[in-house]
ZALO-723967 format. One record per residue (C-alpha): residue number from 1; residue in three letters; y, z, x. Coordinates in Angstrom, 3 decimals. Layout:
N
i | aa | north | up | east
NUM | ala | Y | Z | X
...
END
This chain:
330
i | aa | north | up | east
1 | unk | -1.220 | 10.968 | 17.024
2 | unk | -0.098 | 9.030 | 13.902
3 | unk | -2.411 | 10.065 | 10.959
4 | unk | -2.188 | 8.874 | 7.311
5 | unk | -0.481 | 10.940 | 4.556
6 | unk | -1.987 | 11.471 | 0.945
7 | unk | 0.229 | 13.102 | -1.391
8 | unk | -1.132 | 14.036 | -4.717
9 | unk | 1.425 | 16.038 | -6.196
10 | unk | 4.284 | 15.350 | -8.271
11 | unk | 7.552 | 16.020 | -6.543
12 | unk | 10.693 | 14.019 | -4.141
13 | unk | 10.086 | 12.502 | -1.075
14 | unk | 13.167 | 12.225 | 1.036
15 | unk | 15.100 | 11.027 | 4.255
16 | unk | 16.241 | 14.481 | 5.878
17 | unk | 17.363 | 13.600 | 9.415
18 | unk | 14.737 | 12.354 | 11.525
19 | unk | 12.276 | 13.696 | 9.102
20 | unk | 10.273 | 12.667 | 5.887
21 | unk | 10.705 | 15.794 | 3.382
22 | unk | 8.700 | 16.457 | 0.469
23 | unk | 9.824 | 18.576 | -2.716
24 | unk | 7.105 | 19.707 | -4.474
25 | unk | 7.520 | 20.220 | -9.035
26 | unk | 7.424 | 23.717 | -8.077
27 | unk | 10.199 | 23.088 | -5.270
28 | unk | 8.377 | 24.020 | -2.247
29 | unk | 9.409 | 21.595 | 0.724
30 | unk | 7.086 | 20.149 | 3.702
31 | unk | 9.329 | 18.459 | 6.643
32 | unk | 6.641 | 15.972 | 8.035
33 | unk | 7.841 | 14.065 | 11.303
34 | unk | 8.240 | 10.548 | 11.112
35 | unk | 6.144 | 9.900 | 14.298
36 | unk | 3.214 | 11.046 | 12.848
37 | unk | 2.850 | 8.784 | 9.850
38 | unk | 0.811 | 6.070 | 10.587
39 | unk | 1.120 | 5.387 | 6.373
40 | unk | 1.626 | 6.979 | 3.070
41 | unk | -0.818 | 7.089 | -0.089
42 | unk | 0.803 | 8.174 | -2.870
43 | unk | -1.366 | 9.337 | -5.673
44 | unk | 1.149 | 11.323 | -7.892
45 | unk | 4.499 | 11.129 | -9.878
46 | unk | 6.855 | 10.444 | -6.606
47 | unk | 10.850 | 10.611 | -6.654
48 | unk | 12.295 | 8.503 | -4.035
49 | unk | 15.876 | 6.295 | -3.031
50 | unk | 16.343 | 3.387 | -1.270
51 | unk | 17.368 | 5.285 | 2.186
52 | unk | 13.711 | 6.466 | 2.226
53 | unk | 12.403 | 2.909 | 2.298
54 | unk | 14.409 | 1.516 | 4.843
55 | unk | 13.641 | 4.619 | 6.645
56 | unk | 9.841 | 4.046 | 6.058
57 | unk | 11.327 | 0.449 | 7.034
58 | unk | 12.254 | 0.876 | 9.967
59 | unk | 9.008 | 3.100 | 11.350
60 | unk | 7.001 | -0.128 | 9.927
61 | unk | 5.519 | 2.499 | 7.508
62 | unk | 3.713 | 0.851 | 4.382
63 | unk | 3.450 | 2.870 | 0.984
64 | unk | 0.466 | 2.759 | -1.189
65 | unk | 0.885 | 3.620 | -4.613
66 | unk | -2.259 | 4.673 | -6.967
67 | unk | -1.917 | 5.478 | -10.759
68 | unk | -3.098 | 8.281 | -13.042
69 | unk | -6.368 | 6.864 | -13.081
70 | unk | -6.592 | 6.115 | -9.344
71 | unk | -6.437 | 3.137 | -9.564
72 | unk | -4.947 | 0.723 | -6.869
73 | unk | -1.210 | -0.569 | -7.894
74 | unk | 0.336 | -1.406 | -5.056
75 | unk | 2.301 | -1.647 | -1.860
76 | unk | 5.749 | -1.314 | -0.404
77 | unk | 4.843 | -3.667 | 2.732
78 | unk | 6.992 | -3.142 | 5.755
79 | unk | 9.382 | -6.378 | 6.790
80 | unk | 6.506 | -7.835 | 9.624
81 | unk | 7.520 | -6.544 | 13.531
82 | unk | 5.040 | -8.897 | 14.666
83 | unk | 6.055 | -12.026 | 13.946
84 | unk | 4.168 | -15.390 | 15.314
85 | unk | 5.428 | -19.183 | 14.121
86 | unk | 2.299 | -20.842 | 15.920
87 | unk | -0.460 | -18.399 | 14.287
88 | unk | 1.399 | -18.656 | 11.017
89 | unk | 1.262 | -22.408 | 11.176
90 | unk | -2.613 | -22.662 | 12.049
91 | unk | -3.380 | -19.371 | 9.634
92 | unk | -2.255 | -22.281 | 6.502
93 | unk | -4.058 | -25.135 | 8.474
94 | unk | -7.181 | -23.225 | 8.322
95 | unk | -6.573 | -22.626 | 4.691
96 | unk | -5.676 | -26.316 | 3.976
97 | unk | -8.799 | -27.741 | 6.092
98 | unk | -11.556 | -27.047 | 3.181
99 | unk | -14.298 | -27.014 | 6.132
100 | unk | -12.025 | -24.614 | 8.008
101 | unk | -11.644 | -22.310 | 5.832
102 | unk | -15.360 | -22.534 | 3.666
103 | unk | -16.461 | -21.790 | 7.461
104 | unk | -14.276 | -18.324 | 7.660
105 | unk | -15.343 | -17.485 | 3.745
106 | unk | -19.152 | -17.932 | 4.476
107 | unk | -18.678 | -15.976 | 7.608
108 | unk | -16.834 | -12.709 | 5.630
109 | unk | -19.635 | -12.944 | 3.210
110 | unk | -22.709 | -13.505 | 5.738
111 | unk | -21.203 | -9.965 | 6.892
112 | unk | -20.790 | -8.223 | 4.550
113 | unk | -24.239 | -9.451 | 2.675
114 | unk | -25.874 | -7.945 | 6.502
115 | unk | -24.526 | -4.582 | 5.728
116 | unk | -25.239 | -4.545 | 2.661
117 | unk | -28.800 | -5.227 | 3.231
118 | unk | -28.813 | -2.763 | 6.389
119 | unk | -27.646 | 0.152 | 3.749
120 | unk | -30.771 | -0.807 | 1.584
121 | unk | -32.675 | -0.552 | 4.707
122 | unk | -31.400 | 2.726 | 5.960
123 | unk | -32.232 | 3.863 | 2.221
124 | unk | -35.846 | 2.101 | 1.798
125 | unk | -36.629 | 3.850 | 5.331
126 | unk | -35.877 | 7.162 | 3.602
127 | unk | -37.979 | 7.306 | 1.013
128 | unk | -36.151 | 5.271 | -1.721
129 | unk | -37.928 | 2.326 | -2.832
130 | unk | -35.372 | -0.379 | -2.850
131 | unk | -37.906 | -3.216 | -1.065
132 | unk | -37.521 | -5.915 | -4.189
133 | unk | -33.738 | -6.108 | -3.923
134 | unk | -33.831 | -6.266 | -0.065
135 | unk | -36.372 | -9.213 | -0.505
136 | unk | -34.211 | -10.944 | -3.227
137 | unk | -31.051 | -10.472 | -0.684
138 | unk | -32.895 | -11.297 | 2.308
139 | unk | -33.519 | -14.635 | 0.404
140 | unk | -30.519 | -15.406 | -1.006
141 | unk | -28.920 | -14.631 | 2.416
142 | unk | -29.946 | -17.479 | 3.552
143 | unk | -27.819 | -20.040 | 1.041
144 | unk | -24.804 | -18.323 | 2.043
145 | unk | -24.273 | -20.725 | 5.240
146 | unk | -25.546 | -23.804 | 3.537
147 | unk | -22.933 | -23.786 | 0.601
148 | unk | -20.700 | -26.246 | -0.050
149 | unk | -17.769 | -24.675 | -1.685
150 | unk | -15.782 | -21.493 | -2.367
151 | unk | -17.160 | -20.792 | -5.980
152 | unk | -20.694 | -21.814 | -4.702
153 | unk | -20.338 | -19.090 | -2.114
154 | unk | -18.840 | -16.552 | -4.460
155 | unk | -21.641 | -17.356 | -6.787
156 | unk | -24.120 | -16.587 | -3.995
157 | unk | -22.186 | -13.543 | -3.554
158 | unk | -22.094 | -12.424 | -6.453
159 | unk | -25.927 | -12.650 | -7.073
160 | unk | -26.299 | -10.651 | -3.863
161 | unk | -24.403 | -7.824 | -5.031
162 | unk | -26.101 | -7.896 | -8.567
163 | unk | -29.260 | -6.970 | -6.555
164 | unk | -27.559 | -4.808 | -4.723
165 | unk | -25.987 | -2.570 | -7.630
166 | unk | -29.424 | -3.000 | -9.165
167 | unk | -30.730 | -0.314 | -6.170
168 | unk | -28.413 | 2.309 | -6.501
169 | unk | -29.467 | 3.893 | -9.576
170 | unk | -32.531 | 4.714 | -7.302
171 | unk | -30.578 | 5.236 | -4.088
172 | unk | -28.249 | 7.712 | -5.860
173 | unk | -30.263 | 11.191 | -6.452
174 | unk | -28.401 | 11.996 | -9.952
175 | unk | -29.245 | 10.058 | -13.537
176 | unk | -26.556 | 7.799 | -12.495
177 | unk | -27.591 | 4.663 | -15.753
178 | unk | -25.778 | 1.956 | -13.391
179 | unk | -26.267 | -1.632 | -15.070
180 | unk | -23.584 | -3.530 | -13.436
181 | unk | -20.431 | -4.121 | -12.005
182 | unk | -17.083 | -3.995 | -14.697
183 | unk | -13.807 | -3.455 | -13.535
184 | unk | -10.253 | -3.609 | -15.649
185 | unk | -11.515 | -1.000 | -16.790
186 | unk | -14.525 | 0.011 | -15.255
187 | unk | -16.695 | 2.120 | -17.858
188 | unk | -18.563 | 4.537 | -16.160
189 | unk | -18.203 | 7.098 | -13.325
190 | unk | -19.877 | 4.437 | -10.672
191 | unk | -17.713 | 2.009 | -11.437
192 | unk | -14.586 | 4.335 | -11.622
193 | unk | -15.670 | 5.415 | -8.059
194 | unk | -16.114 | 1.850 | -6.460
195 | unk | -12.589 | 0.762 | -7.677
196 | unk | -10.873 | 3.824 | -6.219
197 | unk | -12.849 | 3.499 | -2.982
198 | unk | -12.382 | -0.658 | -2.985
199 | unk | -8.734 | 0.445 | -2.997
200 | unk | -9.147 | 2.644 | -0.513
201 | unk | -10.601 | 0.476 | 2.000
202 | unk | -7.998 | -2.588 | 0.825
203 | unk | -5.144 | -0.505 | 1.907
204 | unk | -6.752 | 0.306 | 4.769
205 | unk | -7.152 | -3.022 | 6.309
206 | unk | -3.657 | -4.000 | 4.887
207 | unk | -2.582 | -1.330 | 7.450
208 | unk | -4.441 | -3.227 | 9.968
209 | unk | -3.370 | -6.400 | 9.223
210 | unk | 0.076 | -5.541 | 8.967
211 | unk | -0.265 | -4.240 | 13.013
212 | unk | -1.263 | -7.627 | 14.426
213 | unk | 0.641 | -10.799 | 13.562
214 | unk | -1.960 | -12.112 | 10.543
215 | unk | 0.155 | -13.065 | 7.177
216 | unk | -1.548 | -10.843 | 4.808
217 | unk | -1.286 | -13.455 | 2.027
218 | unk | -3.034 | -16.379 | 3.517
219 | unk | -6.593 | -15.989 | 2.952
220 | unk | -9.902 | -17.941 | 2.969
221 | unk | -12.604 | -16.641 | 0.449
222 | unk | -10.380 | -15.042 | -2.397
223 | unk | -7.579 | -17.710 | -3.536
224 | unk | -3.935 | -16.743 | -2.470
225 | unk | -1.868 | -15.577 | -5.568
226 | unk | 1.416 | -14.751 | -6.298
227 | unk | 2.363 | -10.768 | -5.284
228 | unk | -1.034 | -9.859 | -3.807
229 | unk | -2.201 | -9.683 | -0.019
230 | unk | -5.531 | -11.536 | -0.827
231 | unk | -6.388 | -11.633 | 3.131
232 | unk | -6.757 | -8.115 | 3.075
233 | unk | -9.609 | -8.727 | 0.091
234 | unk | -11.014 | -10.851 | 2.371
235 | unk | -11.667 | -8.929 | 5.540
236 | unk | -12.650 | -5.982 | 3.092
237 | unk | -15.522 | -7.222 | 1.836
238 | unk | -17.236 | -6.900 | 5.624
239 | unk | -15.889 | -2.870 | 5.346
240 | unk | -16.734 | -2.130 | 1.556
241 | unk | -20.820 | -1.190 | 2.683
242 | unk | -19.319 | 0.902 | 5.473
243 | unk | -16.930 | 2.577 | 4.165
244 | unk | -16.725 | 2.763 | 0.877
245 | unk | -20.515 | 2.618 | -0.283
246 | unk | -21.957 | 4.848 | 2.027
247 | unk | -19.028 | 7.477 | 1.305
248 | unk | -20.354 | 7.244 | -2.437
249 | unk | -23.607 | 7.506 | -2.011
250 | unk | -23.056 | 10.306 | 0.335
251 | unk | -21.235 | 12.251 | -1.924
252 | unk | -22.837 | 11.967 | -5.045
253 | unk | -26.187 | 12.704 | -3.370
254 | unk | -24.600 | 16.146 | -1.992
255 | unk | -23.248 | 16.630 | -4.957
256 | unk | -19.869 | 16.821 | -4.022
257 | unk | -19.162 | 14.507 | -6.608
258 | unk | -20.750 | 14.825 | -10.176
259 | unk | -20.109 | 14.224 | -13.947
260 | unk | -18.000 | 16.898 | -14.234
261 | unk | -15.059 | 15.127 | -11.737
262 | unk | -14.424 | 12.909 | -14.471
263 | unk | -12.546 | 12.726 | -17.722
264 | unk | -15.406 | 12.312 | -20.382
265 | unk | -13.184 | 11.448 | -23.468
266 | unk | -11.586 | 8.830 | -21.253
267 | unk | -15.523 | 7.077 | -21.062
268 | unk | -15.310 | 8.695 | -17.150
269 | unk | -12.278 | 6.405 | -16.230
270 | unk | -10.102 | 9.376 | -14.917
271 | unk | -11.092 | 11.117 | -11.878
272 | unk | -9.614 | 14.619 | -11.468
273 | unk | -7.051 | 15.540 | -9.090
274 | unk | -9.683 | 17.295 | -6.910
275 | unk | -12.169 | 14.457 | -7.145
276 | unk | -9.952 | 12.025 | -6.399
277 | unk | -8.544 | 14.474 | -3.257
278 | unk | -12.422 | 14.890 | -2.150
279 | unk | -13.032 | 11.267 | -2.180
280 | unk | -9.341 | 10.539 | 0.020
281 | unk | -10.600 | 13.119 | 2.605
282 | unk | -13.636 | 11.579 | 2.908
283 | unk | -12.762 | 8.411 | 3.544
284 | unk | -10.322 | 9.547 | 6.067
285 | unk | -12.688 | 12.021 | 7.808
286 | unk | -14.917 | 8.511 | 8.184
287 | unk | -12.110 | 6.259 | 9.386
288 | unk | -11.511 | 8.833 | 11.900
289 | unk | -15.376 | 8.639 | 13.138
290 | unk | -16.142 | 7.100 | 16.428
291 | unk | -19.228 | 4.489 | 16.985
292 | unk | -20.288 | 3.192 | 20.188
293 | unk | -19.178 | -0.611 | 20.644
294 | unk | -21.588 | -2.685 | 22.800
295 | unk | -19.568 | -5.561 | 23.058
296 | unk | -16.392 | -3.249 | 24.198
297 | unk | -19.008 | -0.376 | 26.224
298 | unk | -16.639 | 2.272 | 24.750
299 | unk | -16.222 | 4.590 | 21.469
300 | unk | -14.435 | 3.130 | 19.122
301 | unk | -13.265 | 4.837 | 15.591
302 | unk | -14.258 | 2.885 | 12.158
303 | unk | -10.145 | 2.385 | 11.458
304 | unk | -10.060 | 0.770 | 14.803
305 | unk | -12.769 | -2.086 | 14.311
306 | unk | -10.461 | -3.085 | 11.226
307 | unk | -7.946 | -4.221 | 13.764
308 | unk | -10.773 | -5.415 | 15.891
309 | unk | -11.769 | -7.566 | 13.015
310 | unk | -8.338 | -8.980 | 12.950
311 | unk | -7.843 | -9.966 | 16.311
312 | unk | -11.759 | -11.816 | 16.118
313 | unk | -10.174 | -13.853 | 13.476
314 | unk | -6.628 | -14.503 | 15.500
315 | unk | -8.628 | -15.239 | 17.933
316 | unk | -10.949 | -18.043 | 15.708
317 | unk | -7.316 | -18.991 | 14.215
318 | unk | -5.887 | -19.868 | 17.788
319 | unk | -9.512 | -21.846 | 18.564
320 | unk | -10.188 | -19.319 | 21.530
321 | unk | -13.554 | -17.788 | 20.138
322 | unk | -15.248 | -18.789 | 17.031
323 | unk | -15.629 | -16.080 | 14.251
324 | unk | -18.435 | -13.560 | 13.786
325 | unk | -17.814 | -11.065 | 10.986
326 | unk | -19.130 | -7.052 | 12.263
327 | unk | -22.276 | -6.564 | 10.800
328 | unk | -23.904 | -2.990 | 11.633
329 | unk | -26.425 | -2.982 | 14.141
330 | unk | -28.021 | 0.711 | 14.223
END
């Protein structure tokens, strides 16, 4: 079974035969078959040549790459296997169309504002008071399918979130002082955590996407940009309140994660080694978690509805089944 690979320290990764080897600083080797590597996340230093990548190449093997802070930089993305002229042609209609595609925007955020609202709920029926923000969601839910444009919806959005945020300092057990959202930099520990975990669950549906025959760069919600796979933003704002703000508010209320884990004279922008380690383990340890599907009658793992998620929107691309972003249900 193909499993993903997170390497966080410095050293050479290598072709050796049939076989990715890595070198270690303190020159310890690990052989690691190439039919196991479903993809790579490299959060260290990392020595490599060109006969590794077309080796990762050729086992359609993508490469994340994370900086000293943890922070999301990019990724070495496979030439696409799975190539399809007619979806590729009706992925950019759906993008030109502005009713087309302010149809598949409102229906990424109408998910992803349902889970959101689902974790308050699982919170609020736990003992953590968090009823005003569900309200002020609830209502401003319901503007999401009557805007009129991409920045109206994004502004709806973003008001939704603001709520949101606005619940976690009493969600989270520890003395947490979360205002608000910043990123580039973000200037607490919170905010450190969310972009490491965003970037987490980014590369994770890039994986996905790069499995079925979606272009990765058309998208509907965020604008497509030079040198950045803004589909993958889209589809990850359904996943972010699955699995990458319940995995922080899991482990900083077990205290797995805690002041400490960060750099203080860096204002808490640097997570440790271990931290960051903890947090990658988590998240995989969830991907790997199986949920009951009703509309499927089987088990399915968390990575797996990513691809589900894909194929719904093939499938809306095509004009075989209109488009219903996954919104929890338990």
């Amino acid at each position: 079974m193909k499993r993903s690979y997170y390497i966080y320290n410095n050293g050479e990764i290598h072709r050796k035969d049939n076989t990715l080897q890595f070198t270690n600083s303190e020159n310890v080797t690990r052989d690691i078959p190439i039919e196991q590597v479903e993809d790579i996340y490299i959060m260290s230093e990392m020595t490599f040549n060109t006969k590794f990548i077309t080796f990762a190449s050729k086992y359609q093997i993508p490469i994340h790459f994370f900086n000293y802070y943890s922070f999301y930089t990019g990724s070495f993305y496979p030439k696409e296997a799975l190539l399809a002229g007619n979806l590729l042609v009706k992925q950019v209609r759906h993008y030109e169309d502005n009713k087309k595609r302010l149809f598949i925007a409102r229906k990424f955020i109408d998910a992803a504002a349902a889970n959101i609202y689902r974790n308050l709920r699982y919170y609020n029926g736990r003992g953590k008071n968090v009823e005003k923000p569900m309200k002020e969601i609830e209502s401003l839910r319901k503007k999401i399918l009557k805007t009129e444009s991409i920045n109206e919806l994004m502004g709806v959005e973003g008001n939704i979130r603001k709520q949101y945020y606005s619940a976690w300092n009493t969600i989270v057990n520890q003395q947490i002082n979360f205002e608000k959202r910043v990123k580039n930099p973000p200037d607490n520990m919170i905010n450190t955590m969310i972009s490491f975990v965003n970037g987490l669950v980014y590369t994770r549906v890039l994986g996905e996407i790069y499995r079925t025959q979606l272009n990765p760069t058309i998208s509907y919600l965020h604008e497509p940009g030079v040198r950045r796979f803004s589909l993958s933003l889209d589809l990850a704002e359904v996943f972010k309140p699955i699995l990458g703000d319940r995995i922080i508010f899991s482990l900083l209320n077990k205290n797995q994660i805690t002041p400490s884990c960060f750099t203080k004279d860096l204002n808490y922008l640097h997570l440790t080694k271990d931290a960051s380690r903890t947090i990658s383990m988590k998240f995989d340890e969830m991907l790997k978690t199986t949920i009951y599907h009703k509309e499927l009658s089987k088990d399915v793992t968390y990575q797996h509805l990513i691809r589900l998620e894909c194929y719904k929107l093939i499938k809306h691309i095509m004009d075989e089944k209109e488009y219903e972003g996954f919104k929890i249900w338990w």
